[in-house]
C-alpha positions as CSV (number, residue, x, y, z in Angstrom):
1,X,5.0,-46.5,-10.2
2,X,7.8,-49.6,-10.7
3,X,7.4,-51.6,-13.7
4,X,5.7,-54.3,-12.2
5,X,2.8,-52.4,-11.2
6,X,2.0,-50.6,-15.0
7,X,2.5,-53.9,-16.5
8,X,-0.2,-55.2,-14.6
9,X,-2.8,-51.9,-14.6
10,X,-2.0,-52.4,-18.2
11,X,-2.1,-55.8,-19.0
12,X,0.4,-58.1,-20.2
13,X,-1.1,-58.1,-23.7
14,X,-2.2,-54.4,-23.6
15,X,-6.0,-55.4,-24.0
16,X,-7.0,-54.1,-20.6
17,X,-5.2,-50.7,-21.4
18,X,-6.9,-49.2,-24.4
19,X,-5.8,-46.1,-25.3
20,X,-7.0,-43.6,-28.0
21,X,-5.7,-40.1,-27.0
22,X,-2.5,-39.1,-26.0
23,X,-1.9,-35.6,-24.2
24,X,1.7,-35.0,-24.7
25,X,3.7,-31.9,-22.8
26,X,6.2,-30.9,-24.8
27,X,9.1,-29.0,-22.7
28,X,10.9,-31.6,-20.8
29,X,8.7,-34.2,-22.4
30,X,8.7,-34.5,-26.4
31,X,11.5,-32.2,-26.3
32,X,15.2,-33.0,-25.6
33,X,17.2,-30.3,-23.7
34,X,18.5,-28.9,-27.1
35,X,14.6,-28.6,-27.9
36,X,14.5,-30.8,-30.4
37,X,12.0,-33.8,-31.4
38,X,14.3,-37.1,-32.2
39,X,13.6,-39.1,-34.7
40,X,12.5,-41.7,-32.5
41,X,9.9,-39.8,-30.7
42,X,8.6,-38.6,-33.7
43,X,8.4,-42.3,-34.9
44,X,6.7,-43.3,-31.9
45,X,4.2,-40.6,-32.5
46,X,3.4,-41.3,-36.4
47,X,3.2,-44.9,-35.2
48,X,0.6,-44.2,-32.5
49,X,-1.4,-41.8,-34.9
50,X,-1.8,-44.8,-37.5
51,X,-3.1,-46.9,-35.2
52,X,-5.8,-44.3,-34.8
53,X,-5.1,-42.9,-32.1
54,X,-5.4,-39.1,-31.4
55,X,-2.1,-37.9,-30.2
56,X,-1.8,-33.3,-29.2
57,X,0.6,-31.4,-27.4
58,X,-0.3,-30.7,-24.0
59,X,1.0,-27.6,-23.7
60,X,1.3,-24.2,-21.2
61,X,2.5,-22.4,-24.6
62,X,0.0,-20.8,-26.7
63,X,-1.1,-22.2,-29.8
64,X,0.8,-19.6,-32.0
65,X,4.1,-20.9,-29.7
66,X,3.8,-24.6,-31.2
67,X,6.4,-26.0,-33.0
68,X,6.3,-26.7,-36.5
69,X,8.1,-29.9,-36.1
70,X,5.1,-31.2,-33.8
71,X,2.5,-29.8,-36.3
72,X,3.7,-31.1,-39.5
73,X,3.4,-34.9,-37.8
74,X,0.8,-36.0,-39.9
75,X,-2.5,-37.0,-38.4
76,X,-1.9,-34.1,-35.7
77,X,-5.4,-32.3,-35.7
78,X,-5.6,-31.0,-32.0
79,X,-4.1,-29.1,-29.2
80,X,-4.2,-28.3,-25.7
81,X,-2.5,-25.2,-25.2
82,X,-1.6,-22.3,-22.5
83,X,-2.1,-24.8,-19.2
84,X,-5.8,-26.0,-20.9
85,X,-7.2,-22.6,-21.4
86,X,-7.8,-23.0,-25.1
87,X,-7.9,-26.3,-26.6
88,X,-8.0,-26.1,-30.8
89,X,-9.3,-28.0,-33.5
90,X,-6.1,-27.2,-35.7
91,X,-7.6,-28.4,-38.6
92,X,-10.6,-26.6,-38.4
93,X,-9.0,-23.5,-37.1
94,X,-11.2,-22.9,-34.2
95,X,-11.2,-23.2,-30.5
96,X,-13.7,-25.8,-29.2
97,X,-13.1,-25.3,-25.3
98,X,-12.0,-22.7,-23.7
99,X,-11.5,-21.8,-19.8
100,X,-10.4,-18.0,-19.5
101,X,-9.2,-15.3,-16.8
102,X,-11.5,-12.1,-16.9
103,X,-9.3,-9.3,-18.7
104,X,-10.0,-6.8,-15.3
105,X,-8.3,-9.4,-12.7
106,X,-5.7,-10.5,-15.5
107,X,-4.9,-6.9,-15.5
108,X,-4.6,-6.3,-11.8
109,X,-2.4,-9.5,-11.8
110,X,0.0,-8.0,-14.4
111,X,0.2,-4.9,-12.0
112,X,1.4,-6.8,-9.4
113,X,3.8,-8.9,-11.4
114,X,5.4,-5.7,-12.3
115,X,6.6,-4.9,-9.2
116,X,8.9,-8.5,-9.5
117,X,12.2,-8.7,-11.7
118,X,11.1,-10.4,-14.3
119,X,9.4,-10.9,-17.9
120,X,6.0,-10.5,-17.2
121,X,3.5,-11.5,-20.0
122,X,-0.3,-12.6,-21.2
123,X,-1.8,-14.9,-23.6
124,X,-4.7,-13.9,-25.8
125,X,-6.4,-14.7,-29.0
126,X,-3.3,-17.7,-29.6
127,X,-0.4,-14.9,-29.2
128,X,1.8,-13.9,-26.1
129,X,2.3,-10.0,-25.5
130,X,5.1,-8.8,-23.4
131,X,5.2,-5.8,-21.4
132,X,8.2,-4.2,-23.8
133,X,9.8,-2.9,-20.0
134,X,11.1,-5.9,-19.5
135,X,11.2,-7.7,-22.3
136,X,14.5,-6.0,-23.2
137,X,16.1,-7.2,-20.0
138,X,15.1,-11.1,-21.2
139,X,18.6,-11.5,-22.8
140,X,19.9,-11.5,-19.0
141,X,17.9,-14.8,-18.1
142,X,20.6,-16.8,-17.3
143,X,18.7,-19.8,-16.1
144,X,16.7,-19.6,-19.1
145,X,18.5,-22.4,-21.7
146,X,19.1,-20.7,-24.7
147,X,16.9,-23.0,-27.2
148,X,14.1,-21.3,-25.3
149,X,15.5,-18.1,-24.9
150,X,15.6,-18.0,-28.7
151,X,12.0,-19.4,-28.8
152,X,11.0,-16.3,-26.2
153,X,12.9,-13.5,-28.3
154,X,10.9,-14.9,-31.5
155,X,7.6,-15.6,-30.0
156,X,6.8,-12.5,-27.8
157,X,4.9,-9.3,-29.1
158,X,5.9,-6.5,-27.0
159,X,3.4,-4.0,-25.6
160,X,3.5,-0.1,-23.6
161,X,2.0,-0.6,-20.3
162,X,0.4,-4.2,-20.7
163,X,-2.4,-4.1,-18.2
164,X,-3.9,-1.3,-19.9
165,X,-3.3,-3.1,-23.2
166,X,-5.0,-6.1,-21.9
167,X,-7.9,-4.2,-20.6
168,X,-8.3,-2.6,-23.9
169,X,-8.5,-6.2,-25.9
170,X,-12.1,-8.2,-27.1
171,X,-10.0,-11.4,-26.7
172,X,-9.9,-13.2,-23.0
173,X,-6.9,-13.7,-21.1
174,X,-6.1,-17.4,-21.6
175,X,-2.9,-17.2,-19.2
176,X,-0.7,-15.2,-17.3
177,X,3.5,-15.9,-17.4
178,X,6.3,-14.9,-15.9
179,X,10.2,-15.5,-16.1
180,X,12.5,-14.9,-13.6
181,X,16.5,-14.5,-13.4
182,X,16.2,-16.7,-10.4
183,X,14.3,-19.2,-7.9
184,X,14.4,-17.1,-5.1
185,X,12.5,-14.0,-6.7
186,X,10.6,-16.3,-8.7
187,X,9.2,-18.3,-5.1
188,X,8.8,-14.7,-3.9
189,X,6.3,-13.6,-6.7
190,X,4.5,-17.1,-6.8
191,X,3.8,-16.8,-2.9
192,X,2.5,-13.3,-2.7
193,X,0.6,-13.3,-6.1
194,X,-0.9,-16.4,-4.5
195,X,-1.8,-14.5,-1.2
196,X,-3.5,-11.4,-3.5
197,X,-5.2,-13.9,-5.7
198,X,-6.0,-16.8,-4.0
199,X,-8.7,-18.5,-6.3
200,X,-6.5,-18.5,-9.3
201,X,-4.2,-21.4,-10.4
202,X,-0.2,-20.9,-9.9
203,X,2.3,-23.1,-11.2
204,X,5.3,-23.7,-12.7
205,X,6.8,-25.5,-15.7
206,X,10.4,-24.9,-14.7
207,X,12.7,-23.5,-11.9
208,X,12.4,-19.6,-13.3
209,X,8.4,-19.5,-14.4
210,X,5.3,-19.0,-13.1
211,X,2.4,-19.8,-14.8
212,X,-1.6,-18.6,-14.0
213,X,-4.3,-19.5,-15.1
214,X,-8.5,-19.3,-14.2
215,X,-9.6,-21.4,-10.4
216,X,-10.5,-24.1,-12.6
217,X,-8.1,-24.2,-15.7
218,X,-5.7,-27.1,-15.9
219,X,-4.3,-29.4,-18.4
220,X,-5.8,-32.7,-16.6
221,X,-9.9,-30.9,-17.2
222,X,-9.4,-29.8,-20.4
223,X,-7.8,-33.0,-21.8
224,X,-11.1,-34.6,-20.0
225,X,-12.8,-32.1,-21.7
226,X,-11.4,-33.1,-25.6
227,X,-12.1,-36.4,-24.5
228,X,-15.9,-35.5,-23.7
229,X,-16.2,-34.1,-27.1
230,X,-14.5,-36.7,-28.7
231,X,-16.0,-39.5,-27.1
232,X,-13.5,-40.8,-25.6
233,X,-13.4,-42.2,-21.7
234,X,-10.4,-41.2,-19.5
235,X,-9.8,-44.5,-18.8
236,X,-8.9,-44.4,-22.7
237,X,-6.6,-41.2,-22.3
238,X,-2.9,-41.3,-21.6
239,X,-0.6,-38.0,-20.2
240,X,3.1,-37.3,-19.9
241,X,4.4,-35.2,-18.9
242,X,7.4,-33.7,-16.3
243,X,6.2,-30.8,-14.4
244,X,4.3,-29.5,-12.2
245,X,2.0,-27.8,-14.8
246,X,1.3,-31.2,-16.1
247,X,0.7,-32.6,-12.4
248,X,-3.7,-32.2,-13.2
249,X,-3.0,-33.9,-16.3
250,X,-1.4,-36.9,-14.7
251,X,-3.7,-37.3,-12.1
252,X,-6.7,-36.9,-14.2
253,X,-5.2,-39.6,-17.0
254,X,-6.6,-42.9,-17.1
255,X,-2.9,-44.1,-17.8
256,X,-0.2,-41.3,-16.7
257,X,3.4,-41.7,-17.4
258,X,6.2,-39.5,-16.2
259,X,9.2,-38.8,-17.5
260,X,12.4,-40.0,-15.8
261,X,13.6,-36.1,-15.5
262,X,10.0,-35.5,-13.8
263,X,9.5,-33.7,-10.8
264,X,9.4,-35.8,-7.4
265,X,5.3,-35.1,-7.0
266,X,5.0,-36.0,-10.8
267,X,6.6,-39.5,-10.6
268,X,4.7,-39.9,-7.1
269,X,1.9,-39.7,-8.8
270,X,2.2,-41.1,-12.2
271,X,1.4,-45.0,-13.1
272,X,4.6,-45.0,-15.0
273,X,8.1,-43.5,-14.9
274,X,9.8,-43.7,-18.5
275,X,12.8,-42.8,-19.6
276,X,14.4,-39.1,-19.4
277,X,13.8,-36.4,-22.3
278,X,17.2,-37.0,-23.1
279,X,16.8,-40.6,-23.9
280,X,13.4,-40.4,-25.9
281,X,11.3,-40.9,-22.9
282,X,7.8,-40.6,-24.8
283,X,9.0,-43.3,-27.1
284,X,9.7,-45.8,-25.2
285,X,6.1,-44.9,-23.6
286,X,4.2,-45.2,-26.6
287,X,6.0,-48.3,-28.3
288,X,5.6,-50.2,-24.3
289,X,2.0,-49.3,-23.4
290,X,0.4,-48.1,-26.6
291,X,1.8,-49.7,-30.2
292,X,0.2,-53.5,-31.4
293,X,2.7,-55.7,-31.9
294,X,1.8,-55.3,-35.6
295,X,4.0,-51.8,-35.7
């Protein structure tokens, strides 16, 4: 949406857009390219949370994946994490929604994702387990940039024979993930996964992943769903985001905003196109549709 058209859904003086929770992606979104939070963004953030509003990350990683730098924001008490599968009270150190995959079809999933080139991997209980097969060929990701690469190598707990790991757990599969060495294998997979498991949700957050998740696990009902407990309306919530991971979220969004490094289908259907990643994006969001003058 131009300019024109969010200045007027939001009001010239911002008192027909009031917003009190903001669901933040942060890959392509909060984070530049060299996966870093900018001072500015960061600002924009501390800014918003002192004006009382609640700001999360939005997130497809789990919530033992977050970054520190996005956690130590003061006033950060919440977040949406692995595509809306668990969302956490951070402060109370608790899950207070959760939408899950049964560990058996998880399992036969993971099966199947084996047979693909690939780093093929599970969230439970916050973490993300790797099948330790491939997990030693993630080094030769070359599409993968290497601030995330060096966020996999750290992250991932690697596992014999994952499906019968994950069959063995107590914790529910929150989200399936794989990485690929390239698009065309990846489109491969994420067509005839989707033909084996047709209820299940498939997308992506990049060019080399495939994410999936429960029929009816998204980041756009589970932000709905904070805001539920929270009591807060969606016409009070705002998304961004950049992918199409985060397209649910920016539909569902009383106010949505895309990045300007977004997707063709996210900006399509975003109120708002901001700025790129690279030129602090969520920033400029925040200070144009969210801050009082008074900040």
């Amino acid at each position: 949406m131009d300019e024109e058209k969010a200045a007027k859904k939001a009001g010239d003086n911002k008192e027909q857009l009031h917003i009190r929770m903001i669901g933040l992606d942060l890959d392509g979104t909060v984070y530049n390219e060299a996966k870093e939070i900018t001072p500015g963004v960061r600002k924009a953030i501390e800014d918003a949370i002192a004006q009382g509003v609640i700001v999360l990350p939005a997130t497809g990683r789990p919530v033992g994946g977050l970054p520190e730098a996005f956690l130590q924001i003061p006033g950060v008490r919440y977040a949406l994490t692995s595509n809306g599968a668990a969302v956490v009270d951070l402060s109370e150190k608790k899950r207070i929604y959760e939408d899950c995959i049964d560990k058996e079809t998880a399992a036969q999933v993971i099966s199947v994702m084996l047979k693909f080139q690939g780093l093929a991997e599970t969230y439970m209980d916050g973490k993300c387990y790797t099948d330790k097969g491939n997990y030693e060929n993630a080094s030769n990701f070359s599409m993968v940039p290497p601030g995330l690469l060096a966020y996999i190598k750290s992250t991932r707990i690697p596992k014999e024979h994952l499906a019968d790991y994950v069959r063995s757990q107590e914790h529910p599969v929150e989200k399936l993930h794989m990485i690929f060495g390239d698009t065309d294998t990846r489109d491969k997979a994420f067509a005839y996964i989707k033909k084996c498991f047709p209820d299940l949700t498939i997308t992506n957050a990049s060019s080399f992943n495939m994410e999936i998740n429960s029929p009816t696990c998204n980041k756009g009902t589970a932000l709905l769903a904070l805001g539920r407990i929270l009591g807060i309306q969606p016409s009070q919530i705002m998304a961004c985001g950049d992918s199409g991971n985060d397209y649910p979220m920016i539909c569902a969004a009383g106010f949505s905003v895309a990045m300007g490094n977004a997707e063709e289908r996210i900006k399509e259907a975003a109120d708002f196109v901001t700025k790129t990643n690279e030129e602090d994006g969520v920033a400029w969001a925040i200070r144009r549709f969210v801050l009082r003058p008074s900040l």
